[in-house]
Phi, psi and omega in degrees: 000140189247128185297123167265009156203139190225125165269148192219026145281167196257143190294154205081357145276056170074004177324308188281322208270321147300356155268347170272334193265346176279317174308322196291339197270336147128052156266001182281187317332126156279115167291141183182166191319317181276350160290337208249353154294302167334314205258052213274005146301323199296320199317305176305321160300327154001279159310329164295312191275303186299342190288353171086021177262177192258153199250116149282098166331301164340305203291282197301009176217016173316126203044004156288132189254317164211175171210169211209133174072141195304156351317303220300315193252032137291353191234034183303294180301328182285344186294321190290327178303318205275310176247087181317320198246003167291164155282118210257123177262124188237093171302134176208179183188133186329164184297294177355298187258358165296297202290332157285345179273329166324291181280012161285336200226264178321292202294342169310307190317286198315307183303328141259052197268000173263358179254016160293120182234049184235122207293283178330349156271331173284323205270356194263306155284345159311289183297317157302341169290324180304314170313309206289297196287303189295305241240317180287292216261001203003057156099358184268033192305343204260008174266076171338290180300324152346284173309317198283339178287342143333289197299317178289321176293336148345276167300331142306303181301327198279302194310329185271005187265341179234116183331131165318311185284357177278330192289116173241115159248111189258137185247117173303019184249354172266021176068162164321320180328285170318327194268304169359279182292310166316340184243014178040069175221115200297176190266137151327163184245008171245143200323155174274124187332140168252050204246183171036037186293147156355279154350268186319332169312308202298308198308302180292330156250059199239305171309300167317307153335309191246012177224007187349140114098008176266000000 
């Protein structure tokens, strides 16, 4: 099965609530971060992919249709290669307010990823501290200016690597319209997902944590 949309934005850009308006559009399973907390099959090609070996894709996205949010769009480019006829969505959202629901949420986790003590959440943070604090952020995560110069390269890099008619650069505050059209699917008659304010973030993995692989 092959993804028809692959996200390359950084997580905390609206991520879960695009994964939810794509399962709603019949783009689902969405792959996103929390499969792979859910999932501990998944964690090894992770692990694999950050050691720089090579990953079948086939495998790790196998009944996925599209994906969203780290792991998966740190690996934006081999993805867009690997699915030639996918669509690339580049989640984005003002800094400001990126870079506070981020050390609210993710950089907390990553900042005590050795005091998890449910072993598949901690080793599912591990693999994600490399991506995130060491690979994005190259080890500066706790550095604002750092961070932001990431995040905007981010976004440089992908407009100028991906053709425009392949390309959605997306704000969840624009609604169904933009994602829609962009995906020649007509709009829902219902609100566009809202999920995953900070709270729900805390809360879900507070679960995760004390309930992994069940």
């Amino acid at each position: 099965m092959a993804l028809s949309v692959i996200g390359a934005g950084f997580g905390r850009t609206g991520t879960n609530s695009i994964k939810k308006a794509l399962e709603q559009l019949g783009l689902g399973p969405c792959h996103h971060m929390e499969e792979v907390f859910g999932n501990p099959s998944q964690l090894p090609y992770w692990q694999l992919a950050v050691d720089g070996q090579t990953v079948n894709w086939e495998e790790v996205f196998e009944g996925y249709h599209s994906t969203i949010d780290w792991p998966s769009a740190h690996y934006w480019r081999e993805l867009a290669d690997y699915y030639p006829e996918a669509k690339i969505l580049l989640s984005v959202r003002p800094f400001e307010r990126w870079w506070s629901s981020f050390t609210g949420t993710i950089k907390q986790v990553l900042d005590n990823k050795d005091t998890i003590t449910d072993e598949h959440t901690r080793a599912v943070a591990s693999m994600a501290y490399t991506i995130i604090a060491e690979d994005t952020f190259s080890g500066l995560m706790s550095d604002k200016d750092t961070a932001y110069l990431a995040f905007q390269k981010r976004i440089d890099e992908v407009k100028q690597t991906i053709s425009a008619d392949r390309l959605l650069i997306f704000d969840v505050s624009e609604g169904w319209g933009p994602l829609c059209a962009f995906l020649n699917l007509p709009v829902p008659q219902v609100e566009f997902p809202r999920s995953n304010s900070t709270a729900d973030f805390n809360e879900s993995f507070e679960s995760d944590s004390n309930d992994s692989g069940k």
